[in-house]
C-alpha positions as CSV (number, residue, x, y, z in Angstrom):
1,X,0.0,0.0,0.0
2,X,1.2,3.4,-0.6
3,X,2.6,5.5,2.1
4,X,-0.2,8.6,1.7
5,X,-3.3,6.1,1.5
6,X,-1.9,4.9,4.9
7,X,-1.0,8.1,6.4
8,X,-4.6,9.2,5.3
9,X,-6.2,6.6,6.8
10,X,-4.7,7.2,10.3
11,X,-5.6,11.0,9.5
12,X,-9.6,10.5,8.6
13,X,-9.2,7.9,11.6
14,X,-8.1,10.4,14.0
15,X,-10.0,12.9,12.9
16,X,-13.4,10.7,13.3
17,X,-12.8,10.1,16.5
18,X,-11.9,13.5,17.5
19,X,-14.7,15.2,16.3
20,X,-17.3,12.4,15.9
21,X,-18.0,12.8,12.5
22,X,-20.3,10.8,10.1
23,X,-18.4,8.9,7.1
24,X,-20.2,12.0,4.9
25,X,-18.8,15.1,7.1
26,X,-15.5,13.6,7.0
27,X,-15.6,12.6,2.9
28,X,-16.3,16.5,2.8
29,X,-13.7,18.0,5.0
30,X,-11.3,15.7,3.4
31,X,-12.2,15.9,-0.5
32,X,-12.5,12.5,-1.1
33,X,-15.6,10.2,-1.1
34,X,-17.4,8.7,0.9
35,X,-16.1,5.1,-0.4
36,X,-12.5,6.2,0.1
37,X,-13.3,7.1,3.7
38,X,-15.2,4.0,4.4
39,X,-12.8,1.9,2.7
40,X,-9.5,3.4,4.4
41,X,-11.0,3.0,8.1
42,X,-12.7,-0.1,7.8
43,X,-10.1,-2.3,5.6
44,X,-6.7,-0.4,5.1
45,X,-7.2,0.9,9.0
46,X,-7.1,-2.7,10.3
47,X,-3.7,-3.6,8.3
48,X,-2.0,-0.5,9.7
49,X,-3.6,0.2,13.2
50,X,-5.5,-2.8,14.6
51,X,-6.4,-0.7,17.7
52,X,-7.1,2.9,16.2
53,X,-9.5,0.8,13.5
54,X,-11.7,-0.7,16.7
55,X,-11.6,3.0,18.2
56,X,-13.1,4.3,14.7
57,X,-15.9,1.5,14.7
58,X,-17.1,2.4,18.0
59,X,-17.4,5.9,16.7
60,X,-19.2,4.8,13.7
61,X,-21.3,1.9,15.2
62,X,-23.1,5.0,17.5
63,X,-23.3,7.2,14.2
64,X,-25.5,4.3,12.8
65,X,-27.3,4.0,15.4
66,X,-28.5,7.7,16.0
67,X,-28.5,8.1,11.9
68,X,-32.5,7.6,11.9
69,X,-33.2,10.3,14.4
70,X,-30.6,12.6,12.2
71,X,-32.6,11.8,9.1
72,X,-36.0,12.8,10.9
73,X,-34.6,16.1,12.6
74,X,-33.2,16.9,9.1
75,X,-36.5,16.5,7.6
76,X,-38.4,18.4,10.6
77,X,-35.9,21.5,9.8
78,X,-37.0,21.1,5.9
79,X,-40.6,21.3,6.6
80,X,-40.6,23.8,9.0
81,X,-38.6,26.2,6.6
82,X,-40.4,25.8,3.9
83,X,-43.3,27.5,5.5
């Protein structure tokens, strides 16, 4: 693997658990997508950093779990903008 897809794998890691960011905030602070960021912390992260890859899923894992009351809050901004 190349040395800058594995230094910015630890980066996106880091950063993730940091500031608790969703795969998508993180694709867009970072420029890349949101299949490069998945991709480097859930496969490339676990060749590199065993233990910073189980710090990111635990990050993520609560992200998923909380996604459906995002996606309803988002929805409940839209609606009450639009009027």
């Amino acid at each position: 693997m190349k040395d800058y897809i594995e230094e910015r794998a630890v980066s996106i890691a880091n950063y993730i658990i940091e500031h608790s960011t969703t795969v998508r905030q993180t694709a867009k602070d970072f420029g890349v997508s949101k299949s490069t960021v998945h991709k480097d912390v859930t496969e490339r992260l676990e060749h590199i950093n065993p233990g910073l890859a189980r710090e990111v899923r635990r990050v993520l894992d609560v992200n998923k779990s909380e996604r459906h009351i995002r996606g309803g809050m988002a929805t409940k901004e839209k609606y009450l903008h639009q009027h």
